[in-house]
Legacy VTK file of the C-alpha trace (Angstrom):
# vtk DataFile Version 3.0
C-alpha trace
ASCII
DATASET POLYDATA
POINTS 301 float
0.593 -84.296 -89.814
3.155 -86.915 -89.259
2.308 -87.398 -85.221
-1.401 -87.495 -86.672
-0.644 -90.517 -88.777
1.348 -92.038 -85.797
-1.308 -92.262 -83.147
-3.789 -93.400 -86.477
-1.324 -96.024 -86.447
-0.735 -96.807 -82.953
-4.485 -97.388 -82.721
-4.628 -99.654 -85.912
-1.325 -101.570 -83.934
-3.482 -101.933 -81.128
-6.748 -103.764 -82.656
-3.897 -105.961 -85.075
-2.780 -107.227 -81.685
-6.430 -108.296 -80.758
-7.227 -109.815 -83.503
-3.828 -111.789 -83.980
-3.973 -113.043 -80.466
-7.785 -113.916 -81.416
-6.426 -115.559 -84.215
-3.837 -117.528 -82.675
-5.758 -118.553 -79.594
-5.266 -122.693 -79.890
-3.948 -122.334 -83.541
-1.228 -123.252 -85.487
1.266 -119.964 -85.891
3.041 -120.523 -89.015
0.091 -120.918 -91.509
-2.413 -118.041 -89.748
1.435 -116.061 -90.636
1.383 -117.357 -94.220
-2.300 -116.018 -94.467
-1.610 -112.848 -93.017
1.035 -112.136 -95.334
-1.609 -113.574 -98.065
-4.289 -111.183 -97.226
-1.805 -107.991 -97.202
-0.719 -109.116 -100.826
-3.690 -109.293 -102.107
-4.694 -106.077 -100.308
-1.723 -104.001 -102.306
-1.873 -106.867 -105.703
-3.867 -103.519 -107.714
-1.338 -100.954 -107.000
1.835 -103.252 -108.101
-0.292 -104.005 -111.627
-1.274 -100.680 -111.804
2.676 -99.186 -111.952
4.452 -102.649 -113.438
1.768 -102.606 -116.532
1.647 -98.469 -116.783
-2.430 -98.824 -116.050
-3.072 -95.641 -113.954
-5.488 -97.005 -112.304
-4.832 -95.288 -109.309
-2.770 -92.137 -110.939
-3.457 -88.773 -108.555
-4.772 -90.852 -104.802
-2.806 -92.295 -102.288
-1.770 -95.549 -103.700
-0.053 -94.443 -106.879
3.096 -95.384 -106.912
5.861 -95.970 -109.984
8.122 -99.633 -110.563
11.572 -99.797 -108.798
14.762 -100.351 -109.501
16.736 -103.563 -108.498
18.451 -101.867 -106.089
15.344 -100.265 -104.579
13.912 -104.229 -104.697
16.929 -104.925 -102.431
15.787 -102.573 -99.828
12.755 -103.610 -99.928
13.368 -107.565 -99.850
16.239 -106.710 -96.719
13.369 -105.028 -94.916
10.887 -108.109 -95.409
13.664 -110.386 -94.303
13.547 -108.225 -91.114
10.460 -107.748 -90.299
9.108 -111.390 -91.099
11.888 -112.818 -88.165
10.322 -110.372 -86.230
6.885 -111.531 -86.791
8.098 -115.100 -86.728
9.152 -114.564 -82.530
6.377 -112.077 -81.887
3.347 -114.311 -82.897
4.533 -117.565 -81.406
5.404 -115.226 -78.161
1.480 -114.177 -78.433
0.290 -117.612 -78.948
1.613 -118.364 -75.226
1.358 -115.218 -73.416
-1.487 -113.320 -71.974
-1.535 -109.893 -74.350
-1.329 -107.567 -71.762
2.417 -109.183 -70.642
3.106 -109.362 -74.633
2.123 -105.272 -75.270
4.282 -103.876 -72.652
7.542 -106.007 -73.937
6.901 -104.875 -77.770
6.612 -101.074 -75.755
10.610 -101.446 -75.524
11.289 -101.125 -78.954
11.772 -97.224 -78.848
13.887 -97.253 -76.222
16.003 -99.011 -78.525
14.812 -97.479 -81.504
15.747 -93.794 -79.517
19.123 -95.376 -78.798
19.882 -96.140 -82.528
18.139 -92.611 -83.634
21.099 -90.769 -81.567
23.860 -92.791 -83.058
22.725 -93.480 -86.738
20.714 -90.166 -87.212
21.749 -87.897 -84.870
18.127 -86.904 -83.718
17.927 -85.229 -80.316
14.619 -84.445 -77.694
13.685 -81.606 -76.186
12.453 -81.330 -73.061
8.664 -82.209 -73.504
9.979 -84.836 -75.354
12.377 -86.303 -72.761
9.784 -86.076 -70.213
7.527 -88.377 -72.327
10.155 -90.823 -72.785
10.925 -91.070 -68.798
7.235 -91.827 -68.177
6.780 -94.465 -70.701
10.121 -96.117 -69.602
8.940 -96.351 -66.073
5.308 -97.457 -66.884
7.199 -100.328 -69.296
9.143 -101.294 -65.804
5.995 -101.289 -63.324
3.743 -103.736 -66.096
6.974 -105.640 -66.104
6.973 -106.268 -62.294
3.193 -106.224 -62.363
3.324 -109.633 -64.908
4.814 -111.542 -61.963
1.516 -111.691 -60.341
0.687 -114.288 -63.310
3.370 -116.511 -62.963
5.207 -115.258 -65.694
8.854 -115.363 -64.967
10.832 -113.882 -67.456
14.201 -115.063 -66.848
12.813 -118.856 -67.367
10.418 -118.423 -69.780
11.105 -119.099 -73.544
7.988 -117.046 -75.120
9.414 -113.845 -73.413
12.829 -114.484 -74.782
10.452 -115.458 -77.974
9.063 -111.506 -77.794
12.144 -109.796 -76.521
13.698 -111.115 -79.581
10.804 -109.902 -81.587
11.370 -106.240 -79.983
14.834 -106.515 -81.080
14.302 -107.280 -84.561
11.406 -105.017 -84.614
13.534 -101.496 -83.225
15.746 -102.535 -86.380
13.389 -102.910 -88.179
12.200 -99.161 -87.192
15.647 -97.620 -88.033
15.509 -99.009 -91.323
12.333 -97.943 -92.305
13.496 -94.550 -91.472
16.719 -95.187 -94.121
14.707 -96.124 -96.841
11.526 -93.989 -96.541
14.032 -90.807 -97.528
14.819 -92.654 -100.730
11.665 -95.074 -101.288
7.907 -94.473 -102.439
5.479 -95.312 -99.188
2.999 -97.583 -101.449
6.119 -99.153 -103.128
8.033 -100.170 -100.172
4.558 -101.765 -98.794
3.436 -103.036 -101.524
6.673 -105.297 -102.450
7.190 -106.128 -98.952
4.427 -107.753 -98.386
4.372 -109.866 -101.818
8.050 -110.695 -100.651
7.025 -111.699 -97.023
4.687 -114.280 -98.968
7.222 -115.676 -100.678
9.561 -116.127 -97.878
6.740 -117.005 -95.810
5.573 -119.995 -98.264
9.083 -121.469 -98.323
9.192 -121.413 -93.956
5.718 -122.829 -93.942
6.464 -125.332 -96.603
9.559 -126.426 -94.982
8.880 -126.107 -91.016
5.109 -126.536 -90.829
3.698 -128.648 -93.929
5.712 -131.655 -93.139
4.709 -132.128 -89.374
1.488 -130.585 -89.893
-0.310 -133.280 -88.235
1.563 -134.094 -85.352
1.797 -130.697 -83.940
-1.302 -127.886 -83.364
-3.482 -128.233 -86.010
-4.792 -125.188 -88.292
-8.235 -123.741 -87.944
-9.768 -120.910 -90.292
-10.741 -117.833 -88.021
-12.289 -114.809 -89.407
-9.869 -113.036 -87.170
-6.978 -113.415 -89.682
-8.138 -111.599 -92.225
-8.942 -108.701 -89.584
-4.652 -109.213 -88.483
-4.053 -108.242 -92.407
-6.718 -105.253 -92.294
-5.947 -103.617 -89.209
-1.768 -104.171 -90.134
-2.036 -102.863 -93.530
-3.886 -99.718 -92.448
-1.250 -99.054 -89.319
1.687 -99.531 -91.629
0.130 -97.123 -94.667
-0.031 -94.610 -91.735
3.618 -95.451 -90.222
5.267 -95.007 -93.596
3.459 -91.596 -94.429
4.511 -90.669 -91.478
7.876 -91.026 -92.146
7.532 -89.785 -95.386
7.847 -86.374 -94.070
11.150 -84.792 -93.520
10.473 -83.534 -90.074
9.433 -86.683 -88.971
11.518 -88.569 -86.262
11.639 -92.082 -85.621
12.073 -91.924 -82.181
9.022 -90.138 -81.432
7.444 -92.089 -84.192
8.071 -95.356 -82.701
7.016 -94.410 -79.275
3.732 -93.118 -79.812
3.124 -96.160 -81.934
3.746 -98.190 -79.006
1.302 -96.307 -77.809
-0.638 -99.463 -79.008
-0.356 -100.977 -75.727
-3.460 -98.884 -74.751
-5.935 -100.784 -77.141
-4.676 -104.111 -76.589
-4.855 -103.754 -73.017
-8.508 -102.684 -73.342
-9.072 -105.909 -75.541
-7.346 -107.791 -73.229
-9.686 -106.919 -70.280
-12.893 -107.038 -72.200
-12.526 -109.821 -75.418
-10.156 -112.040 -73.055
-10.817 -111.224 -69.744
-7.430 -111.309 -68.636
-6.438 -110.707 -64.845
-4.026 -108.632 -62.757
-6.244 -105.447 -64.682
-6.471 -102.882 -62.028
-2.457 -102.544 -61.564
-1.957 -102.614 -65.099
-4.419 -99.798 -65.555
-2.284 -97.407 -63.326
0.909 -98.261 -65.109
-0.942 -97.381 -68.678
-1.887 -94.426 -67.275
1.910 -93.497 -67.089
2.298 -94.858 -70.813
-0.649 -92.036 -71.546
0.262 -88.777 -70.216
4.387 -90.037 -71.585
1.942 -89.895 -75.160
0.580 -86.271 -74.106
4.191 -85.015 -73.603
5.557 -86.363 -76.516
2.742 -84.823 -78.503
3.135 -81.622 -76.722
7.378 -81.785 -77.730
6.291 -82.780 -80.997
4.148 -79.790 -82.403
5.349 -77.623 -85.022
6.978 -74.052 -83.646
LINES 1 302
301 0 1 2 3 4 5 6 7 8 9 10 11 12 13 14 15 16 17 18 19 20 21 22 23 24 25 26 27 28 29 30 31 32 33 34 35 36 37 38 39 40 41 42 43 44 45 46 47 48 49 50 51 52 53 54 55 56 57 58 59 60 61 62 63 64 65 66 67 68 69 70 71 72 73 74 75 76 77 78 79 80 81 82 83 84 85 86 87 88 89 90 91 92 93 94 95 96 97 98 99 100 101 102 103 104 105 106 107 108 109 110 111 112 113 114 115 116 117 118 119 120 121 122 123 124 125 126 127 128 129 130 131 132 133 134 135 136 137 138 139 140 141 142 143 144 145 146 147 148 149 150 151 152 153 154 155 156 157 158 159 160 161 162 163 164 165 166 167 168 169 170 171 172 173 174 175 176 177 178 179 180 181 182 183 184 185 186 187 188 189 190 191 192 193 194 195 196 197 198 199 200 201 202 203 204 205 206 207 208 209 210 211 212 213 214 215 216 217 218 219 220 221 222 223 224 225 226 227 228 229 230 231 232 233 234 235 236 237 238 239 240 241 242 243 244 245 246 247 248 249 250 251 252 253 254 255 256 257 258 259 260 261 262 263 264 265 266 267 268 269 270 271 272 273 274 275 276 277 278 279 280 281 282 283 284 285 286 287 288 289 290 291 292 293 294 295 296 297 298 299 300
């Protein structure tokens, strides 16, 4: 069930990249980020009431959850810390990039996640497993060389270092999930993070953005960003169940999510009508049969 709920949420990842780089297409980053975090608040506003005030409203489904302790709140407001910086370099690296340079980059988070996974949890692959790992890894390195066709060097370009730093922040942000989804409630952790991504969110916005707002890319409404908060809330509800379960591992988790590249890349070629397509295809096609043998190394015995 777990793998189940990480391709749901590698294809949710996938359409949230669309519509972000929709959204941020000749618009200013910070407050389509402050919205996004908005809209996921708002999404998840019920279920906090609903457990703060005792309500019940959703007792027995999916979102019911129970209040936290302060030291649970600390997990939770750690993790939002993380994963906001991450957003932070990952949509401004969007902004400027075409999205079928950005998905490949973000696709090197579980070889770092993997990395940490051996050290900090002591997971280990078997052979299907390993196999899937060795394809994606060289499908990540021919889209890498295949980006040069676009003039998109990366040792002199500050939008890649913008969304290598986002991978970076983002594979921690992947071993840390794992840490507190064995002692936190799913619908709690996403719930709180998101109010507490607003609240950080309003404070960089008010202090970054607000001030210079008019001499730097002005904000536009696009009915994109509500569709970023959608398609993100729904992958991340699917990522957390997923790791929910005891035999789930984070670094097959985080691969197949990154399995994400495969939908963006398909949005890229028909909403944007990016170039350099038909190389890119072939070196997705390694990223896909990697996802076949990680599913096949994943199933239960």
């Amino acid at each position: 069930m777990w793998l189940t709920l990480a391709f749901t949420s590698a294809a949710l990842l996938g359409f949230y990249d669309a519509a972000k780089k929709k959204a941020l297409t000749g618009n200013a980053v910070l407050p389509v980020l402050l919205l996004n975090t908005l809209f996921s608040t708002l999404f998840f506003l019920p279920a906090i009431l609903s457990a703060e005030f005792g309500l019940g409203w959703f007792d027995h489904t999916l979102l019911a959850t129970a209040p936290g302790t302060w030291e649970a709140h600390a997990l939770v407001v750690l993790k939002s810390a993380i994963v906001l910086t991450s957003w932070i370099f990952g949509y401004f690296g969007m902004k400027h990039l075409p999205i079928t340079i950005v998905g490949p980059i973000n696709a090197t988070r579980p070889v770092m996640v993997l990395v940490g996974a051996f050290v900090i949890f002591g997971e280990r692959l078997n052979a299907y497993q390993w196999t899937g790992v060795a394809l994606a890894l060289v499908s990540l390195f021919l889209l890498s060389r295949s980006s040069r066709r676009e003039g998109v060097v990366f040792t002199h370009n500050l939008w890649i270092l913008f969304i290598a730093l986002a991978a970076v922040t983002g594979a921690v942000s992947g071993l840390y999930d794992k840490y507190i989804m064995a002692r936190l409630d799913p619908v709690f952790v996403q719930s709180w993070y998101n109010l507490y991504q607003l609240g950080m969110m309003s404070v960089v916005v008010g202090i970054l953005w607000w001030p210079r707002r008019y001499a730097t890319t002005p904000f536009h409404w696009s009915w994109a960003i509500p569709l970023i908060s959608v398609f993100l809330s729904l992958a991340d509800f699917a990522y957390l169940f997923a790791l929910r379960d005891p035999d789930a591992m984070i670094s097959v988790v985080s691969m197949v999510r990154r399995g994400s590249v495969v939908v963006s890349f398909l949005c890229g070629a028909v909403l944007f009508r990016e170039r350099n397509l038909r190389a890119k295809a072939v070196d997705l096609a390694f990223i896909l049969v990697g996802m076949f043998f990680l599913w096949l190394g994943s199933r239960p015995a």
